[in-house]
C-alpha positions in Angstrom: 177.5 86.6 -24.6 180.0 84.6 -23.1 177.3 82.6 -20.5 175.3 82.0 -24.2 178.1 80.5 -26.0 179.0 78.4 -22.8 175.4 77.2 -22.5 175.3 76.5 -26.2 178.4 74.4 -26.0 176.9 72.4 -23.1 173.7 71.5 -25.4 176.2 70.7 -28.5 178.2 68.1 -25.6 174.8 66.9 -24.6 173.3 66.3 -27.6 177.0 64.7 -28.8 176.9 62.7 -25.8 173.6 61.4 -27.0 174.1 60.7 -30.3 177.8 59.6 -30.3 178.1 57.8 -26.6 181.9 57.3 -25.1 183.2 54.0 -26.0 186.3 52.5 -25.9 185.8 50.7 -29.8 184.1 53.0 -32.5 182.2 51.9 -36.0 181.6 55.2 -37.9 178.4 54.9 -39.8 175.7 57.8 -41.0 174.6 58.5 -37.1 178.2 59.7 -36.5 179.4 61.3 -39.8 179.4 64.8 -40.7 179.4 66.6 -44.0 179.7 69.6 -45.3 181.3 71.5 -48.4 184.5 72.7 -47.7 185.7 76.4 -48.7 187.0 74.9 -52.3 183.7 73.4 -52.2 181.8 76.3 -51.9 184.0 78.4 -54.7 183.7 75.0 -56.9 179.7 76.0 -56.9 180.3 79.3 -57.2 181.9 78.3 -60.4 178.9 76.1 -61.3 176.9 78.7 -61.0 178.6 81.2 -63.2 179.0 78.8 -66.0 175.3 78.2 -65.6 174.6 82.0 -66.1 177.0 82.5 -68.7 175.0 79.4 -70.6 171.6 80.3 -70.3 172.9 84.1 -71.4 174.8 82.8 -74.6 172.6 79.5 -75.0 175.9 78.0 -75.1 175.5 74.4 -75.8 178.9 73.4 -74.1 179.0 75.7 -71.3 175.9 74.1 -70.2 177.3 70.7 -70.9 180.2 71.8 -68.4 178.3 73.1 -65.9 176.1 70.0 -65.4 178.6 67.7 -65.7 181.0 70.1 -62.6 177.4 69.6 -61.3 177.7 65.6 -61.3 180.8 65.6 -60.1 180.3 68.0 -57.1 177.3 65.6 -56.2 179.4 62.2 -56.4 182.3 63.7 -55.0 179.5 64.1 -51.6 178.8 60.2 -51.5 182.9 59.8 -52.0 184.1 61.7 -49.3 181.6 60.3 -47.0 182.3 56.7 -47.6 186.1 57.9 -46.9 185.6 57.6 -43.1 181.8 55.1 -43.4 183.1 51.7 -42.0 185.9 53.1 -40.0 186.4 51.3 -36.6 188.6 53.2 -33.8 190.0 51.6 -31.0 191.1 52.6 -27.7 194.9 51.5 -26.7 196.4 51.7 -23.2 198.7 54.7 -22.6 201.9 55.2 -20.5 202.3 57.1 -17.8 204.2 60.7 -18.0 205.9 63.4 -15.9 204.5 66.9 -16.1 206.4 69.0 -18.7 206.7 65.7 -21.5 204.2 64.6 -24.1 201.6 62.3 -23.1 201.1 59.5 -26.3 197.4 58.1 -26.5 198.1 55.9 -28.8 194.8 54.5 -31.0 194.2 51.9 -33.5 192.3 52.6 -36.6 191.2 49.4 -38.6 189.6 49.1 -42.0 187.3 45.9 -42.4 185.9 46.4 -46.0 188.1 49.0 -47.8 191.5 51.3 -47.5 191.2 54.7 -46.3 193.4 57.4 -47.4 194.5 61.0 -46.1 192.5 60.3 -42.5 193.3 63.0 -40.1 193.1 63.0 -36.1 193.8 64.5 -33.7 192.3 67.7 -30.8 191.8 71.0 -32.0 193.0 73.4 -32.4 196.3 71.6 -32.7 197.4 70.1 -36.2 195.9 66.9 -36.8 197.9 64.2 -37.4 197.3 62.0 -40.8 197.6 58.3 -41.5 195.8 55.5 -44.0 194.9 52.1 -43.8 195.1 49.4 -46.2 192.0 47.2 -46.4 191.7 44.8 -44.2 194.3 45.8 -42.2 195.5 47.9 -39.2 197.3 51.5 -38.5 198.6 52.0 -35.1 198.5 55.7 -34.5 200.4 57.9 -31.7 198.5 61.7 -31.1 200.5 63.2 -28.4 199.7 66.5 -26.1 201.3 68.4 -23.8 201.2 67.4 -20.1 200.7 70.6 -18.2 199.8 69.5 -14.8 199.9 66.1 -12.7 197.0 64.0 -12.6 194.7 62.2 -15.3 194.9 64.1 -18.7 191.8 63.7 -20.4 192.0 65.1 -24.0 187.9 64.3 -24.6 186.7 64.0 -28.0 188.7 63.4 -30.6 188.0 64.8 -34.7 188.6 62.6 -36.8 188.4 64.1 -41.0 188.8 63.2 -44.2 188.9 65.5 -47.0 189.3 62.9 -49.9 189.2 62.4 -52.8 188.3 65.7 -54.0 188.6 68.1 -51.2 185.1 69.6 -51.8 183.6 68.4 -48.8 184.9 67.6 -45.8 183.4 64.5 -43.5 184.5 64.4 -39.8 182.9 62.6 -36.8 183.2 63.2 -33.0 184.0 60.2 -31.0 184.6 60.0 -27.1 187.4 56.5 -27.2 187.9 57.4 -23.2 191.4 58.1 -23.7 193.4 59.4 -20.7 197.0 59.1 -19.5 198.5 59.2 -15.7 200.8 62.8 -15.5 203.2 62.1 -12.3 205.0 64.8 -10.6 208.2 66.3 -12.3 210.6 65.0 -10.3 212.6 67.6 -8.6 216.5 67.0 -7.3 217.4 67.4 -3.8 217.6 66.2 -0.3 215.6 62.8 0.2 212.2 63.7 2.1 212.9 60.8 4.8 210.8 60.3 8.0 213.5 60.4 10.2 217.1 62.1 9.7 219.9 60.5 11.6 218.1 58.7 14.5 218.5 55.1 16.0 215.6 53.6 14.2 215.1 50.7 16.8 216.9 48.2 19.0 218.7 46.9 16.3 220.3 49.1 14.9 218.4 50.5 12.2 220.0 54.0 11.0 219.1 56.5 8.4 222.5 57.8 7.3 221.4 62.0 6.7 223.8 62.4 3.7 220.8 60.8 1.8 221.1 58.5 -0.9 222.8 60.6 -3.8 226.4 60.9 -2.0 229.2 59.3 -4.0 231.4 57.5 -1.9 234.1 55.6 -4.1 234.5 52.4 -6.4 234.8 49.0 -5.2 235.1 45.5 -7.3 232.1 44.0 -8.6 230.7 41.1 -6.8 228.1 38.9 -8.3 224.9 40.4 -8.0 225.9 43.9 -7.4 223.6 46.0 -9.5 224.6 46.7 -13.0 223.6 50.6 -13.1 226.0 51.2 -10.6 229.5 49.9 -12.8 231.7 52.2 -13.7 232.0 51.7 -17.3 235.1 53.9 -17.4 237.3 52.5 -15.3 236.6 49.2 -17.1 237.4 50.6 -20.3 240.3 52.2 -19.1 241.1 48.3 -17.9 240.8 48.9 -14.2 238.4 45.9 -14.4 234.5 46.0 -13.3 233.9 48.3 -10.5 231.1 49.6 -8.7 230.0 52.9 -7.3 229.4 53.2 -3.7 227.0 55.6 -2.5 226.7 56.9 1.0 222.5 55.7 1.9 220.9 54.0 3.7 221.9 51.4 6.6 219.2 48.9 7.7 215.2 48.2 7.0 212.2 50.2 6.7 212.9 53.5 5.1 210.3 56.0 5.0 209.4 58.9 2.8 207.5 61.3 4.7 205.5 64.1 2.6 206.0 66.0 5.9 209.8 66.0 5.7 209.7 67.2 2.3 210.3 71.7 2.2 208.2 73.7 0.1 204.5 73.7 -1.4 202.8 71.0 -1.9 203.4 70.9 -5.4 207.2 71.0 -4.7 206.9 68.5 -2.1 205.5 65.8 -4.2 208.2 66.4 -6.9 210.6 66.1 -4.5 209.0 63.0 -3.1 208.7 62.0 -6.7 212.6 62.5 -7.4 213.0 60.4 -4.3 211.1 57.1 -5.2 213.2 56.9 -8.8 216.5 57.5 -6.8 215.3 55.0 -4.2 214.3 52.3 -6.6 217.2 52.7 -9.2 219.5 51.7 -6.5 217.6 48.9 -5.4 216.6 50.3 -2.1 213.3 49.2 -0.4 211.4 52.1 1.0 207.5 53.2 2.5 205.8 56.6 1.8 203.6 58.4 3.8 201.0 60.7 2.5 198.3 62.3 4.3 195.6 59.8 4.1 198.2 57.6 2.2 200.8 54.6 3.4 202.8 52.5 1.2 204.5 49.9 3.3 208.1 49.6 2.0 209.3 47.0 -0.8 211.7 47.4 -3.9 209.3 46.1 -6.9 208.2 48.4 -10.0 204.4 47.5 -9.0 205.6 49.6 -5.4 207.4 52.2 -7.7 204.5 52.8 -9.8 201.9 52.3 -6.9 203.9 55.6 -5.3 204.0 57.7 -8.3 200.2 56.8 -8.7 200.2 58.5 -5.0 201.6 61.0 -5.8 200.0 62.2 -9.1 196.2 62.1 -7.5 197.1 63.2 -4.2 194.6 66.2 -3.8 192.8 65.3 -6.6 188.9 64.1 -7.1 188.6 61.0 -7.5 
């Protein structure tokens, strides 16, 4: 039972695949619109029908005149709900990056060319869709989030998109692939900086890798122009000690490495570990290299280098 339902499922994603393509930008028309009466719906006939019987049983002049005109209004109400999501456009908007455990955002943006559209809902079941409008002529920036579970790319697939107005006899709902996926880094994990070499003469000159690591409060000193801000201690200056600055016991000359060898535990733990180390590292504005397996990263103290590690680190291991 279980290998039929899985190969139906793959014909339903083929055949979706076929008639609603992934793109980033999608125009819902009648290819990619689906109707059908909803469970008010189908009682809303049942009543029909009842009326109907009681009618041609009494000959009842104005029960039939209120059965064929619930009638009429069941069959407009068809041509309403679908033109509630006809015209539609959806478009794909970048997303930002996350740590395993937060909510990824994939943000979208609905637009409505030739009329508003009211009570839309979005979103991946079985979760609760989310619900938003759009004026005519206008645009709706909307924000679906989901849980990030593991690192990697987090690829939510097709999103439903409904509407259920104006009646809620029917409702209309469409498919569409917008290629939506978001970056999941490591959760960072605290602890000892994974470095490539602990306490060793780096080179002739001097270079030294203090063991202590990075995170070791040392003391305040006065701030000097361009000290970086993150590091003044607000307290003291409020206290009117004047601007200090936290000293940290680190590191002492050039080309800091961090190793994934260095790091303890699985793999998993070592690249949240490694993780924890690159935001340390770059919030106080040290330059540093990582080595993966497979993977170097000379050293440098830019965001790009930041995010060009946590990049590392989220698909190492992974398919590509």
């Amino acid at each position: 039972m279980r290998s039929l339902l899985a190969a139906q499922r793959a014909r339903w994603q083929r055949w979706l695949n076929r008639r609603i393509p992934p793109a980033r930008e999608v125009r819902l028309d009648q290819r990619r619109i689906f109707i059908i009466p909803t469970r008010q719906g189908l009682g809303f006939l049942l009543l029909i029908a009842l009326l109907l019987i009681g009618a041609i049983n009494y000959q009842n002049n104005l029960a039939y005149f209120l059965a064929f005109w619930l009638l009429s209004l069941f069959l407009v109400a068809i041509l309403n709900t679908y033109r509630s999501l006809s015209g539609l456009v959806l478009r794909h908007l970048p997303s930002v990056p996350v740590f395993v455990g937060e909510q990824a955002c994939l943000p979208l943006e609905l637009i409505a060319e030739r009329r508003s559209y009211q009570a839309l809902a979005l979103g991946w079941p079985p979760a609760q869709l989310s619900g938003a409008d759009v004026e005519q002529g206008g645009n709706t920036r909307v924000e679906l989030f989901l849980p990030a579970a593991k690192r990697g790319w987090l690829k939510p697939g097709r999103l439903r998109v409904e509407s259920r107005f104006p009646l809620g006899l029917f409702v209309a709902w469409s498919w569409v692939d917008l290629d939506q996926q978001v970056l999941v880094y490591p959760a960072p994990m605290a602890g000892a900086i994974p470095l490539a070499d602990h306490g060793a003469q780096d080179d002739d000159e001097g270079v030294r890798i203090i063991p202590a690591g990075v995170d070791d409060y040392q003391g305040l000193r006065t701030y000097q122009p361009g000290d970086n801000k993150r590091r003044l201690h607000w307290k003291a200056y409020s206290r009117g000690q004047g601007l200090l600055v936290k000293e940290f016991a680190g590191l002492a000359g050039r080309d800091v490495w961090l190793d994934f060898a260095s790091a303890s535990g699985g793999v998993e733990q070592r690249l949240s570990r490694l993780t924890h180390a690159v935001l340390t590292l770059h919030q106080q504005g040290h330059a540093f290299g990582m080595r993966l397996p497979g993977v170097e990263l000379a050293p440098s103290d830019s965001a790009s280098h930041r995010d060009a590690c946590l990049r590392a680190l989220a698909l190492y291991g992974l398919p590509t």
